[in-house]
N, C-alpha and C positions, 0 to 999 in steps of 0.2 A: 069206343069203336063206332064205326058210321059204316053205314052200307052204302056201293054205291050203285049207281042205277039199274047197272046191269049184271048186278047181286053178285059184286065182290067187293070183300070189307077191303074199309079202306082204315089202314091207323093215324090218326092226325099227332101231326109231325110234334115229336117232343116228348110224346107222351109213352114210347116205349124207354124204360132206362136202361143206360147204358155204363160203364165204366169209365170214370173221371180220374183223373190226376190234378191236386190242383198245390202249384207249388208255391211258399210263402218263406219271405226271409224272416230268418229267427230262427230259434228252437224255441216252442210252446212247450209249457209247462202240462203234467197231468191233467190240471185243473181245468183246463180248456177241452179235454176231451169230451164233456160230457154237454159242452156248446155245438161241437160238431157229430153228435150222435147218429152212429153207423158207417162211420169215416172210420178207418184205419189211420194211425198217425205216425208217419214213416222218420224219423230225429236223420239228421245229415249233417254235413258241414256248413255249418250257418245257416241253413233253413230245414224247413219242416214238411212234409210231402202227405197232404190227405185224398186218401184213395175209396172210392167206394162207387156203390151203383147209384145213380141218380137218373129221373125225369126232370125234364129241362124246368121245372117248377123250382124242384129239389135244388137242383144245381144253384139257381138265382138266391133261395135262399141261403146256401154256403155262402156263398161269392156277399150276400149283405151282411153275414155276420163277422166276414173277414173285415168288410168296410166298419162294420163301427166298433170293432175291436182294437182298431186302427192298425193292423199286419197289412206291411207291404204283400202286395200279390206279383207274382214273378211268375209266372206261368200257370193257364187251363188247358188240359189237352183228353181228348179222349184217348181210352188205352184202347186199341185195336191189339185184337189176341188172334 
């Protein structure tokens, strides 16, 4: 957090976490759970839905381990509750 001049924090953007959805084709195996750790791993019809709270940090690292896992990615969206 940063303060800003006229002594109110300021949060820099990203860095509060928020709830993600992030959806991929396929159904992942168990075995992958433990790639995505802290991810809930939601199974569907033909794809696979991981949910959890991330910092935009967080998120970028999902989203690379989906890339060299080689899972199509079909949708990121924040969950608004």
């Amino acid at each position: 957090m940063k303060t800003g001049a006229v002594g109110r924090t300021i949060i820099e953007r990203g860095m509060e976490p928020k709830m993600f959805r992030v959806v991929l084709r396929g159904r992942l195996s168990e075995r992958f759970a433990s790639a995505f750790d802290g991810m809930k791993l939601e199974p569907g019809a033909g794809k696979t839905t991981l949910v959890g709270s991330l910092d935009q940090a967080q998120l970028w690292g999902i989203l690379e381990r989906v890339r060299e896992f080689g899972f199509e990615l079909l949708r990121v969206e924040e969950v608004i509750e």
